[in-house]
N, C-alpha and C positions, 0 to 999 in steps of 0.2 A: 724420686730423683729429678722432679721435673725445675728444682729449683735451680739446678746447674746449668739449664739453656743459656744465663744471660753470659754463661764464659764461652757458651758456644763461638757465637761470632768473632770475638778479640782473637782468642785464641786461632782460628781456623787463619785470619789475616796475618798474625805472625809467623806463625808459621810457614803459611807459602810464598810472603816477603822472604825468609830466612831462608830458605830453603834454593830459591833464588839468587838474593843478595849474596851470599859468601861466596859461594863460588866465584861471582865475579869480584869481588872482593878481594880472592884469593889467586886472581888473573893479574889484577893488577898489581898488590905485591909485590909478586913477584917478580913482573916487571918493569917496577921501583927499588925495588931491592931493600923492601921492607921488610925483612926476615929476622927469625928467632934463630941465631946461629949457638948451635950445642958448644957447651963448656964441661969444667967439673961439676958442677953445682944440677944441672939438667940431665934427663931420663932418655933426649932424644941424640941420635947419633946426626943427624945431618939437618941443613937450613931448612926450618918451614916459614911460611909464607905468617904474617900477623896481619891486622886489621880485620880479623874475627868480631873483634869485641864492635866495630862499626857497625857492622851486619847484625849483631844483638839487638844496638842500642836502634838504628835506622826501623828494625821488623818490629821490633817495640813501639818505637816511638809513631809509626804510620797507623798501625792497630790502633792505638788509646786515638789518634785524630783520627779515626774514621768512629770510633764507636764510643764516645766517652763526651761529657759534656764539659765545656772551657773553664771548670769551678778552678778555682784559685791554688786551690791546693794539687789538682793533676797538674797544672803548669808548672808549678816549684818542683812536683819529682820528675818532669820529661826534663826542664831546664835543668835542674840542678845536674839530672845523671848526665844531659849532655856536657856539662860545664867540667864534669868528671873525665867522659870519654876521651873530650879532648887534652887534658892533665895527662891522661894514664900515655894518649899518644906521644905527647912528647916526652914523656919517660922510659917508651917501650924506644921512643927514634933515636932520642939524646942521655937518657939518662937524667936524673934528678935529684937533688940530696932529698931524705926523708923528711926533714924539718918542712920545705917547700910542697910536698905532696901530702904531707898534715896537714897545714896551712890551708891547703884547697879543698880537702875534704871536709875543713872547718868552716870554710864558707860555703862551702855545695849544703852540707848542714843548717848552717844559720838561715841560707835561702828555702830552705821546705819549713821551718820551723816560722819564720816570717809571713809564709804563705798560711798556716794556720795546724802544720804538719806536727803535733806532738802529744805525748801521753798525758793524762787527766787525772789518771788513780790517785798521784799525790795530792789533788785539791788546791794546790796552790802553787802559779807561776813560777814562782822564784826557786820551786825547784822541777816542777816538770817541763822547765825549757832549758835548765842545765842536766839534767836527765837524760832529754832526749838527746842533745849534741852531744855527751858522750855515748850514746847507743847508738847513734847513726856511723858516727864515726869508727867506731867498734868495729863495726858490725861489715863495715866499708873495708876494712884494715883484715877479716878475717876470710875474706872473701877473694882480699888479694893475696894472703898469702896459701890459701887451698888453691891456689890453681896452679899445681904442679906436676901433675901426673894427668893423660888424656883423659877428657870426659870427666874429669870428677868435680868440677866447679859447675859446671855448666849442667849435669849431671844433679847435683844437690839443689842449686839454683831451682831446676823444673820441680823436684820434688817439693820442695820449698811455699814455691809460689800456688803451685796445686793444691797445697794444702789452706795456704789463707784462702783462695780463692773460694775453696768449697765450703770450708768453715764460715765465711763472710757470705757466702749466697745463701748459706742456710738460716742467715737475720738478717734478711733487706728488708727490715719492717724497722729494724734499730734506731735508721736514719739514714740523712741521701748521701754520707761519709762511704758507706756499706758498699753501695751500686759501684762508686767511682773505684774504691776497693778490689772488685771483684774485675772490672774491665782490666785496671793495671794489672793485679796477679795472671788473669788469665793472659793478656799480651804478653806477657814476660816470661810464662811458661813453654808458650806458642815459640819465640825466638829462642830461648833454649832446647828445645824440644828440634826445631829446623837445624840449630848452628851442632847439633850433637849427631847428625847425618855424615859430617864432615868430618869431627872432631874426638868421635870415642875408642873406635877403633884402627889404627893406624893413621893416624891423623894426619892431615893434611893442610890443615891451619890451625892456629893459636889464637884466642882471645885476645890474650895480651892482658897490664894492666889498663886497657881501653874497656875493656872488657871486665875483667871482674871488679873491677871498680863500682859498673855502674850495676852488675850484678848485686852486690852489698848492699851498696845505696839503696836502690828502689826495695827492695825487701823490709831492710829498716824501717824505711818512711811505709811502708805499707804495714807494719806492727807499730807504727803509731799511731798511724790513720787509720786502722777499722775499730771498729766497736766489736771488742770477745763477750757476747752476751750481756754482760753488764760491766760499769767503770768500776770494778773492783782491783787490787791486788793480785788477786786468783787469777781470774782470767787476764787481764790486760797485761800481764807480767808470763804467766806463768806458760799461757798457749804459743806465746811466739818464742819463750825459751826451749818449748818443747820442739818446734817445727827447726830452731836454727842450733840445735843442740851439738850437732859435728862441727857446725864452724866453728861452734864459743869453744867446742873441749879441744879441739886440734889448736886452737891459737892457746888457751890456758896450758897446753900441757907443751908445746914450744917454750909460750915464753918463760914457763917456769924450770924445764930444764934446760934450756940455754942459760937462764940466770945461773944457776948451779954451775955452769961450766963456763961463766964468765963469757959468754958470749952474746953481741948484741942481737935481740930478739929481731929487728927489722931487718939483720942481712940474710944473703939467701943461702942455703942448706939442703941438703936430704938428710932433716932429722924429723920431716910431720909423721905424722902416723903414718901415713899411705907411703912413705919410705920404709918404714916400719916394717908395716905388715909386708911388702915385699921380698926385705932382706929375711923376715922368716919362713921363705919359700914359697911366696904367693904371687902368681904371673900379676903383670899388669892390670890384665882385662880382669882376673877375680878378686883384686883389692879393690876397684872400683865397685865391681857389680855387690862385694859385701859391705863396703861405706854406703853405695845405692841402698841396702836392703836396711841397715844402721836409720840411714836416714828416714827409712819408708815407716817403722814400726812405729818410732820416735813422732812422727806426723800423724799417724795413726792414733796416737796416744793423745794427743794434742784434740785431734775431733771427739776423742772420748770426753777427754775432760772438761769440752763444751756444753756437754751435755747433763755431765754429772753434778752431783752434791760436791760440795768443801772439803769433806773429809775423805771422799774418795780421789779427788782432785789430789790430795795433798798425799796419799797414797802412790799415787802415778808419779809423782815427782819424787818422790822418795826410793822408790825404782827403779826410777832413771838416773837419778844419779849414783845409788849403787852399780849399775850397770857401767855407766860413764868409768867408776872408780875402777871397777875391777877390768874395764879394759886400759886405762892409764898403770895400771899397776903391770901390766903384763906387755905393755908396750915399750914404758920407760926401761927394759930387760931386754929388749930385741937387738940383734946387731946395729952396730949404726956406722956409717959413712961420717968419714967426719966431715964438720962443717967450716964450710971454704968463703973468707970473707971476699966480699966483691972488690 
């Protein structure tokens, strides 16, 4: 295990930046009158305090400058997510039409993809950098829309990032992609892990879209950025669909029954899963802790398949998406709230 030290340090500084930061954060706020004020559409009864996702991006972003070297590609994903943070802010302040907040995540994209930020397995540009901007952007988009119930974005985030992180420390021999790799996941687990102090159990601030924005983002750019044992299909595809498999199935199974019911996938709803599983009698706090445990097996799986032959690789994914299926089948059957356009 001695190869995990180098997330030592990132992580330990995000952490106690975050842990720190929101609170005052969440001082100011609200004495701006920056708040998430409850509607139909939301789980909370009364205003909480936003600019969460500041104190992410801030415990993040101070980690990777203290312990990360200035390669071209860490600067595209601190820039790009800040270029994000601030998008999501003005949307969480004023409001945004979606075309305009696509628009941004498509250039937050095109700036880590320019820096040098994207997947390899297809061999050839013309399609691994229209590849990657729509999986960043994906991935960005899936990130924002889990963050609706406390602790569960930021929650998935830490699992998330922990797991490239350890996956990527276990081949810093692969190349110096690896190292830079492993500092980002580790800072960005470290700020998830602080802002979830605040935010899992009776919460007391929001993220925002400031927040799960940049959430997405760097995750993204970081399964594009590491090297999964080798530039195959298998791994370069298959490890980080494993690790991000709750965001892609809770956005897949939104928009696909929203489409069914003629409603647009981008407005906001209690119809994701985790509305789901609540309305079939499940508190708050144990829809999270079992999308936690969803998320934790699924990453688990992921460092297996690091490790193994092709055919077993292809086993594990086979699995998982049985798994995936027969929780959509039993979901899309669960009471549901209808969905209230904004």
């Amino acid at each position: 295990m001695s190869y995990l030290v180098p997330m030592l340090k990132p992580g330990a500084i995000a952490l106690l930046s975050s842990l720190v930061l929101v609170p005052i954060l969440r001082s100011f706020a609200l004495k701006i009158q920056f708040v998430d004020l409850p509607d139909s559409r939301k789980v909370h009864a009364r205003p909480l305090a936003l600019l969460g996702g500041v104190g992410i991006y801030l415990s993040f972003a101070l980690a990777v400058g203290f312990t990360a070297s200035l390669a071209l590609p860490v600067q595209g994903i601190v820039t790009g997510a800040g270029l994000l943070m601030i998008l999501g802010l003005i949307d969480d302040r004023y409001g945004m039409h979606p075309l305009i907040k696509l628009l941004g995540q498509a250039a937050a994209a095109a700036l880590v993809i320019a820096c040098g930020v994207k997947v390899h397995f297809l061999q050839t540009p013309y399609l691994n950098v229209p590849f990657t901007l729509l999986w960043v952007v994906g991935i960005t988009n899936a990130f924002n829309l889990l963050d609706n119930m406390d602790g569960l974005s930021a929650g998935v985030a830490f699992i998330s990032a922990s797991a490239f992180g350890v996956i990527t420390a276990r081949y810093l021999f692969l190349g110096p992609e690896q190292v830079q790799t492993v500092v980002l996941a580790a800072s960005l687990a470290g700020a998830c892990l602080g802002f979830l102090r605040y935010n899992l159990y009776r919460a007391s601030i929001f993220m925002g879209d400031a927040g799960s924005m940049v959430l997405g983002f760097v995750l993204a750019s970081l399964a594009a950025l590491g090297s999964w044992h080798s530039a195959t299909i298998t791994t370069s595809l298959l490890i980080p669909v494993l690790i991000l498999a709750y965001p892609i199935f809770d956005t897949t199974l939104v928009t696909l029954l929203r489409w069914q019911r003629g409603v647009p996938f981008y407005r906001g709803g209690k119809d994701h899963s985790s509305h789901r599983l609540a309305n079939l009698g499940l508190s708050k706090l144990e829809v999270v802790l079992l999308i936690y445990l969803f998320c934790l097996t699924h990453a688990l799986a992921a460092v297996l398949v690091s490790s193994v032959t092709f055919r077993l690789a292809l086993m594990a994914l086979f699995m998982s998406a049985c798994t995936l299926f027969i929780f959509g089948m039993v979901l899309r059957k669960a009471p549901l709230d209808e969905v209230r356009v904004e």
